[in-house]
C-alpha positions in Angstrom: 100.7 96.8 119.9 100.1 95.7 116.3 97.8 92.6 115.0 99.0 90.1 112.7 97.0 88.5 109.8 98.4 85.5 108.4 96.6 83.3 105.5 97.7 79.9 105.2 97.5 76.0 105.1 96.1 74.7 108.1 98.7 72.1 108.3 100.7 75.4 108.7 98.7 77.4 111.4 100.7 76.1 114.5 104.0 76.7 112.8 103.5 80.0 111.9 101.7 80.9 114.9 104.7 79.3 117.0 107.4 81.1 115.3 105.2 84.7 115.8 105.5 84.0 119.1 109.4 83.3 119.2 109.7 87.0 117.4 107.0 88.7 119.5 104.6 88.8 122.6 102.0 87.7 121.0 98.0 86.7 122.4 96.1 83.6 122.0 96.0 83.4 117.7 92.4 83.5 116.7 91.6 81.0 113.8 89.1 81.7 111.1 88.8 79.6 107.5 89.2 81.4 104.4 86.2 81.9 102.3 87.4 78.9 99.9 87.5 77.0 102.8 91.1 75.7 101.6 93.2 77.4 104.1 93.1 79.1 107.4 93.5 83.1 108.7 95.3 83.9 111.6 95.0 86.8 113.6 97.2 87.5 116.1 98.0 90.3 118.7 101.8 91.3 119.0 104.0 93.8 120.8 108.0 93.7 120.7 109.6 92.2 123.3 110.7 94.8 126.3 114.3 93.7 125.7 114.3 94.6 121.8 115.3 98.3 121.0 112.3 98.7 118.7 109.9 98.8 121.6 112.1 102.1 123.2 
């Protein structure tokens, strides 16, 4: 299990959070605003998927 950090546009967040999700078993993605205010951070909790050879 590995967490995820991702700083972007809010107009981004479920995008990026949707495609994490398509790539890995991820949690519920936390949502925090950058210290500018201007964009958003993302953390997320991921694992590889049981089927994927990098979880073996």
């Amino acid at each position: 299990m590995f967490e995820i950090r991702v700083i972007c546009d809010r107009a981004d967040a479920d995008r990026v959070s949707r495609a994490l999700a398509a790539a890995f078993d991820t949690g519920p993605a936390r949502q925090y605003p950058t210290r500018d205010g201007k964009r958003t951070r993302l953390y997320i909790t991921a694992d590889h998927r049981p089927d994927t050879p990098e979880s073996e």
